[in-house]
C-alpha positions as CSV (number, residue, x, y, z in Angstrom):
1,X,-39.8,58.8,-6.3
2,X,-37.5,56.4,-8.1
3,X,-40.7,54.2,-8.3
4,X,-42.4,56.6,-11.0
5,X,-39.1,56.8,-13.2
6,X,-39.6,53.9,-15.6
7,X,-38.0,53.1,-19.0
8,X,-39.8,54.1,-22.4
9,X,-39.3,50.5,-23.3
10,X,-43.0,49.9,-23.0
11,X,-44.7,53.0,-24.4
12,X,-41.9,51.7,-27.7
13,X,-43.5,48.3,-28.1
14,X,-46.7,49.5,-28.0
15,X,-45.9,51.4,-30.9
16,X,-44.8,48.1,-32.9
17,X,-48.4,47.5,-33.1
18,X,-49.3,51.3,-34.2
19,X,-47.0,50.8,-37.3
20,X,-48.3,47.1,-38.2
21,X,-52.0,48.3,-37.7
22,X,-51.2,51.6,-39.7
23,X,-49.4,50.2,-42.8
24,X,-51.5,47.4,-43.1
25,X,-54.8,50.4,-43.5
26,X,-52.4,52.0,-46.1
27,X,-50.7,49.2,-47.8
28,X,-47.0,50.7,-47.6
29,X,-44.0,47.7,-46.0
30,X,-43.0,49.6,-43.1
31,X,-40.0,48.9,-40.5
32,X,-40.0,50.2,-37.2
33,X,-36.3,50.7,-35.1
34,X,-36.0,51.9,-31.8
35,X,-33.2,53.3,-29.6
36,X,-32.7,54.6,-26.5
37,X,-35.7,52.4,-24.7
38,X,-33.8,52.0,-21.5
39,X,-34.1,56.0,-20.8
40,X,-35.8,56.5,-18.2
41,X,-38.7,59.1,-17.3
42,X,-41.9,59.8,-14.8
43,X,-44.8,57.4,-15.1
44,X,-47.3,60.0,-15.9
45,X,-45.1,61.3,-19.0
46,X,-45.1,57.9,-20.2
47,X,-49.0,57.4,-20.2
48,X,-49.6,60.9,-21.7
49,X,-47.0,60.5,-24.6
50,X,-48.8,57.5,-26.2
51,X,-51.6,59.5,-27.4
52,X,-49.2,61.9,-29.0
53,X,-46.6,59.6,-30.0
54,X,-49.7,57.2,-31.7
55,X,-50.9,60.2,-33.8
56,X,-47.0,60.5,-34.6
57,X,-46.5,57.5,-35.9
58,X,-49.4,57.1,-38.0
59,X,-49.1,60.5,-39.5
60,X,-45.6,59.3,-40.6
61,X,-46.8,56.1,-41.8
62,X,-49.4,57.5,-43.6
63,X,-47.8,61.1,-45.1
64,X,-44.3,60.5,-44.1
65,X,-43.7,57.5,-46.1
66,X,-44.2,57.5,-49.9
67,X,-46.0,54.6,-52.0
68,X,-44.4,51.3,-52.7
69,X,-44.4,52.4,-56.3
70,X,-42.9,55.7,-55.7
71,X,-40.0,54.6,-53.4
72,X,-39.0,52.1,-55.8
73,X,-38.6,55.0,-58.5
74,X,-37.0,57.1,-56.6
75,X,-34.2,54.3,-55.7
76,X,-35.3,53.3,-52.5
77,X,-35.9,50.5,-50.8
78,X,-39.3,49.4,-51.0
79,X,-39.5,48.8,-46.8
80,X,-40.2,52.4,-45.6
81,X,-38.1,52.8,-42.3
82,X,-39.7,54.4,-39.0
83,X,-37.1,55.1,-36.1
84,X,-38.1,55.9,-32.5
85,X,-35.6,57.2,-30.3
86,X,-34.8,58.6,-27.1
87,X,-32.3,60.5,-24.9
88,X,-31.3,62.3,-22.3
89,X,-29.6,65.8,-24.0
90,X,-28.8,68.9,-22.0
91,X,-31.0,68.5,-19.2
92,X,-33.8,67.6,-21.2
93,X,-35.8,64.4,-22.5
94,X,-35.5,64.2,-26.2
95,X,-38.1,61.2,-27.9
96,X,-37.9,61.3,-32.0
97,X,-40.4,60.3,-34.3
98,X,-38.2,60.3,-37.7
99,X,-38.9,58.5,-41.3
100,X,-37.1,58.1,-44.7
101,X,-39.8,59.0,-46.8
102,X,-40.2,62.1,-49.2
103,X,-40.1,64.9,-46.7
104,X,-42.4,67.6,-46.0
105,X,-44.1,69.2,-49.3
106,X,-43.7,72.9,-48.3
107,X,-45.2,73.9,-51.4
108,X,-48.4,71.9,-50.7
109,X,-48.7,73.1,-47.1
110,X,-48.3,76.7,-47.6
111,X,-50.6,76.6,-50.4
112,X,-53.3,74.4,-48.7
113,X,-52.6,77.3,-45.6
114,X,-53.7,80.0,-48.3
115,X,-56.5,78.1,-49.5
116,X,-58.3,78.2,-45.8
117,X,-57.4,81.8,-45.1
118,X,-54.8,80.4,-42.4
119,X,-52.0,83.3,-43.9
120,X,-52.0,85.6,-46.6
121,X,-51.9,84.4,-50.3
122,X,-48.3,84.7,-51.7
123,X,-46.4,85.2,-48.0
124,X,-43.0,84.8,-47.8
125,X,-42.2,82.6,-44.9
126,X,-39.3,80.1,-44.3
127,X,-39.2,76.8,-43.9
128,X,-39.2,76.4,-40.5
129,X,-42.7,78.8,-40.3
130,X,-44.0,76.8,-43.4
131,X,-43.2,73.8,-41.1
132,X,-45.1,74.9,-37.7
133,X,-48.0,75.4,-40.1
134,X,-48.7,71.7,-39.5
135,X,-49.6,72.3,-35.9
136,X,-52.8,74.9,-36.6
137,X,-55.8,73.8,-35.4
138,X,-57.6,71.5,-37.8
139,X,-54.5,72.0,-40.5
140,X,-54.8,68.5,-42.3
141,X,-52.6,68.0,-45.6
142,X,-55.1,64.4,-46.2
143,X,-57.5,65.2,-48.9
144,X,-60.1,62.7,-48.6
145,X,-61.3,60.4,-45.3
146,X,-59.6,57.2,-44.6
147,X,-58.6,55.3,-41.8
148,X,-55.7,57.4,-40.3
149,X,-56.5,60.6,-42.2
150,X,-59.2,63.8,-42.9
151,X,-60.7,63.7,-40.2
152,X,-59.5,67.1,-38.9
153,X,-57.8,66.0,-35.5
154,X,-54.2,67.0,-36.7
155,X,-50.9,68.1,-35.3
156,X,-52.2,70.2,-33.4
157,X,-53.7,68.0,-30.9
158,X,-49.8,66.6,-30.5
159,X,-48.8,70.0,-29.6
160,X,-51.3,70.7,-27.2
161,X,-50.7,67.7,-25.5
162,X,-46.7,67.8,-25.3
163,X,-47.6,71.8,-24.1
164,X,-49.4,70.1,-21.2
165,X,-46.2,68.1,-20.0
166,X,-44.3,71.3,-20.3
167,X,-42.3,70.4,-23.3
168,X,-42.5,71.3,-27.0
169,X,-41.8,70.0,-31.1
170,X,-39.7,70.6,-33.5
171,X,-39.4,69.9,-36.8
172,X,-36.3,69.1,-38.9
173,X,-37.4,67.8,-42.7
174,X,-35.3,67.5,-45.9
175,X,-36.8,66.7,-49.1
176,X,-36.2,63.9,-50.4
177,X,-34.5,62.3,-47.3
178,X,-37.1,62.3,-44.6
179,X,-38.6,64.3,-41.1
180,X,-38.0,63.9,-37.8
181,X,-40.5,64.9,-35.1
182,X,-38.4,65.6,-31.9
183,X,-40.6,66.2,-28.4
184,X,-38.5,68.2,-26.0
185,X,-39.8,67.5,-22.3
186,X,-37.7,68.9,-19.3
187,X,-36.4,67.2,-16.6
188,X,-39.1,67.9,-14.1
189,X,-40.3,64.3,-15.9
190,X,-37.3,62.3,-16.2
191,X,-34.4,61.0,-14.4
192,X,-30.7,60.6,-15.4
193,X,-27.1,59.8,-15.5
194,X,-25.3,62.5,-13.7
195,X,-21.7,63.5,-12.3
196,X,-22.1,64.5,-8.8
197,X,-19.3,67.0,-7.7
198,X,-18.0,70.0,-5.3
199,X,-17.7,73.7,-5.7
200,X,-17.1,76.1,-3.2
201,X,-18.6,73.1,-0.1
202,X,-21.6,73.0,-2.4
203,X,-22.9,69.9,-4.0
204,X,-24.3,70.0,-7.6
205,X,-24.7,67.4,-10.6
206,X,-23.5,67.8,-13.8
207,X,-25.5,65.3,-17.0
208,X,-23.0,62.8,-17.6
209,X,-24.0,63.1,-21.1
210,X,-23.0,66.8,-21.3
211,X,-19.5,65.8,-20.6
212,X,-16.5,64.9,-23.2
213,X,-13.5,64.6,-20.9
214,X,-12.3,65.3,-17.4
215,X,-8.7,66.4,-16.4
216,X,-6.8,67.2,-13.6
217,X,-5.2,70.2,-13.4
218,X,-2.5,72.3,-11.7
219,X,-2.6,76.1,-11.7
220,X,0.3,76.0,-14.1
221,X,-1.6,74.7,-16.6
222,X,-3.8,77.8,-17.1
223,X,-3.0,80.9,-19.5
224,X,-4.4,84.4,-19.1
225,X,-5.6,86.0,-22.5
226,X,-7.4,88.7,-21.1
227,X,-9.1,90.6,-18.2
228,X,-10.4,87.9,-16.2
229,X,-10.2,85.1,-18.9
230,X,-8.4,81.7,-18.3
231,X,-7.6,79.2,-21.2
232,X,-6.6,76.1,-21.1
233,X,-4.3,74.7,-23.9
234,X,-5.7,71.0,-24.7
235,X,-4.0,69.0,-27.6
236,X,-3.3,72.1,-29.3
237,X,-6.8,74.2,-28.8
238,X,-7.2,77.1,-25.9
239,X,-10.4,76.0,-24.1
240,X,-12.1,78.7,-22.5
241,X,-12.5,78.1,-18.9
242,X,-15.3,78.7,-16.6
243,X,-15.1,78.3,-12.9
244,X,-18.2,77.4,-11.7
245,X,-17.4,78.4,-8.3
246,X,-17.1,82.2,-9.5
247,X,-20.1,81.7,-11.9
248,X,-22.5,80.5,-9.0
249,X,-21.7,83.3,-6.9
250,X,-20.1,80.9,-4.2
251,X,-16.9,82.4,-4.1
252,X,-15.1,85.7,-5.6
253,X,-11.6,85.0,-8.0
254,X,-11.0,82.1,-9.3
255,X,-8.7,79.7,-6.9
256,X,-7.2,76.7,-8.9
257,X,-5.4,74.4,-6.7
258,X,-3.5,71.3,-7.3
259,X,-5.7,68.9,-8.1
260,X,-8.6,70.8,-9.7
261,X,-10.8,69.7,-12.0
262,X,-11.9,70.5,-15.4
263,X,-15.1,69.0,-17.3
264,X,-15.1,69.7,-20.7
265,X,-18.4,70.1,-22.3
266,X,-19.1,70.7,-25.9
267,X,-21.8,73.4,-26.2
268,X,-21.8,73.2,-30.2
269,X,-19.7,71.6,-32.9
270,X,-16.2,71.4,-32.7
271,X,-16.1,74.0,-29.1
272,X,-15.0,72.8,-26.0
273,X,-15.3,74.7,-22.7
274,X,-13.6,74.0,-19.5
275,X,-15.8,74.0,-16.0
276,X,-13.7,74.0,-13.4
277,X,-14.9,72.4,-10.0
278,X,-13.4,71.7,-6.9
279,X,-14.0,67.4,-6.7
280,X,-15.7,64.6,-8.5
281,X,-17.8,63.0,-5.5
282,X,-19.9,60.1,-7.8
283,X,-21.7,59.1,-10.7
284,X,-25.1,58.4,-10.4
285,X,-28.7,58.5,-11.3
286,X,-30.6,61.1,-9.9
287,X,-34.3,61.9,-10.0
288,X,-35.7,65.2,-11.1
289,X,-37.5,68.2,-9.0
290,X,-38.4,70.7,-11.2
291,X,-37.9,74.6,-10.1
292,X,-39.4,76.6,-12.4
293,X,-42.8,76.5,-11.0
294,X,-41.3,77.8,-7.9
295,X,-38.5,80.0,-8.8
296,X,-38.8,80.8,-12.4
297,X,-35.9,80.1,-15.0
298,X,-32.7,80.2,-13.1
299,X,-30.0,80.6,-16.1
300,X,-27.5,77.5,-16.1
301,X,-30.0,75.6,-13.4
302,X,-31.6,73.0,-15.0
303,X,-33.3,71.3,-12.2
304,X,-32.6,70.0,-8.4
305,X,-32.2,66.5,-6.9
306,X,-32.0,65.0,-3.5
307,X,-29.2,62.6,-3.3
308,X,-29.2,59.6,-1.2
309,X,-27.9,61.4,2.2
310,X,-31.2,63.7,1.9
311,X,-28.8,66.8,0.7
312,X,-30.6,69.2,-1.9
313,X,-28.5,69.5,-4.8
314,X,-28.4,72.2,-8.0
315,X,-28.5,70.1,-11.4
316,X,-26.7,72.3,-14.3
317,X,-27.7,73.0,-17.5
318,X,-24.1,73.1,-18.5
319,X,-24.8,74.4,-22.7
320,X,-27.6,77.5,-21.0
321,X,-24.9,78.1,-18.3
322,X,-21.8,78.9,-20.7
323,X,-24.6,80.5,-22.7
324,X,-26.5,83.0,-20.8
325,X,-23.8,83.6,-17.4
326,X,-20.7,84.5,-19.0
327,X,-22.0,85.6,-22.2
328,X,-21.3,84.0,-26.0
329,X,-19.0,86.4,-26.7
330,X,-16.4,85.4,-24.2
331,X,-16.3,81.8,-25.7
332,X,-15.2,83.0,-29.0
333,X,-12.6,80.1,-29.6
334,X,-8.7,80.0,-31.2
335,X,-8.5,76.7,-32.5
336,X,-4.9,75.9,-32.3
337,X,-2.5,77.6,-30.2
338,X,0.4,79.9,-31.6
């Protein structure tokens, strides 16, 4: 399997050509950046995504990017700037198409929406509606034929095909400032850095990414606030704690021990939670078996792996399993201690 897990690196430099051959057709200076080309995914993701990413690229050469002329006037530089990225993130593949141009015209597209009977004329809808607008069938913003544009294969075509890998995309535009296309894929595709550790005799990996810190503990070092809640008092913050052992159903009460360990993971901005687990084993890549098709969504189980000695083991989705085992509301945090 680790055979089929190869680097983005080349589907990336074919796109160097994408963005030559597609400012060149519109006359714009465009610079392309990349980051992240060493992450690593299945073969057959990477020869599927360069249709998508292609029609990605060119869309953001081509409607992403103003005019020469208009850049200047607004301050800019007059090289337009194109970044392709990707990362490993929560269990998933993330691969962004972002630009620096104008941002989406919201305005335009709803009205252009109305015009072709797409939603009803003066609807209130958000951004982020006025945005997925994009991706209806035949929905093209171009108003004449040219080269990259009009010629009604739009963003819809890049949906359906990122659908097909089992993955999805977002949009996240500011006016003025630019868009950024993120695909989504899960890990069924990919391979990647994890933590592989104990809980309960059971083997699981945790994404390396996922984690901020580790520490060693001793039972002393954990407060009760309330029925059945631990914290743990780090630099002057109670960090909730979450034993995976109790979580997973492989044991019943929490049993911290000399020498446990917490990993603290940051579900959002400026949180930190504790998961508590018996050992740190290794650090290692792993590659990816998907359960879903299988089992279904198992909440907090991102995927499965099969380490080196043949042993089966659980990956974690540590951000779904703080989210959707324990609950939000008993992560509420108290961000310094009294």
């Amino acid at each position: 399997m680790m055979i089929r897990a190869q680097p983005v690196k080349s589907l990336f430099q074919r796109m160097s050509r994408i963005v030559r051959e597609a400012s060149a057709a519109v006359n714009k200076t465009v610079r392309l950046t990349t980051e992240g080309d060493g992450t690593e995914i299945d073969k057959t993701a990477i020869e599927r995504l360069a249709d998508p990413l292609t029609h990605m690229i060119r869309n953001a050469v081509d409607h992403g990017l103003e005019s020469t002329e208009r850049r200047l006037a607004t301050g800019k530089p007059k090289t337009g700037e194109i970044r392709l990225s990707a990362a490993h993130r929560s269990g998933r593949v993330i691969i962004e198409v972002s630009d620096d141009g104008g941002g989406i015209n919201r305005e335009k597209v709803q009205s252009i929406a109305a015009a072709k009977g797409l939603i009803p004329e003066g609807a209130t809808l958000s951004d982020s509606e006025i945005d997925q607008l994009l991706f209806l069938p035949g929905f093209s913003t171009a108003t004449e034929v040219s080269a990259l544009s009009g010629r009604g294969v739009g963003m819809d075509v890049v949906k359906t095909q990122i659908t097909s890998l089992g993955g999805r995309v977002t949009i996240d535009s500011v006016a003025g400032v630019g868009t950024t296309f993120a695909i989504s894929l899960p890990l069924t595709l990919a391979v990647l850095d994890g933590m592989v550790v104990t809980v309960a005799g059971e083997t699981l990996v945790i994404p390396l990414n996922a984690i901020v810190e580790t520490l060693s503990l001793s039972p002393s070092d954990l407060r009760l606030v309330g029925p059945g809640q631990q914290v743990l008092c780090v630099r002057e913050q109670f960090v909730p704690v979450l034993d995976l052992g109790v979580e997973l159903g492989y044991r019943v009460g929490s049993q911290v021990r000399e020498g446990t360990i917490a990993l603290l993971i940051s579900p959002e901005e400026g949180v930190l939670v504790a998961l508590l687990v018996d050992t740190i084993e290794d650090q290692r890549q792993v590659v990816i078996k998907g359960l879903q098709e299988s089992y279904g969504r198992v909440p907090g189980v991102a995927a499965a792996t099969i380490l080196g000695d043949g042993q089966i083991a659980l990956i974690l989705d540590p951000n779904d399993l703080v989210q959707n085992v324990s609950g939000e509301d008993r992560f509420v945090m108290q961000k310094r201690a009294s």
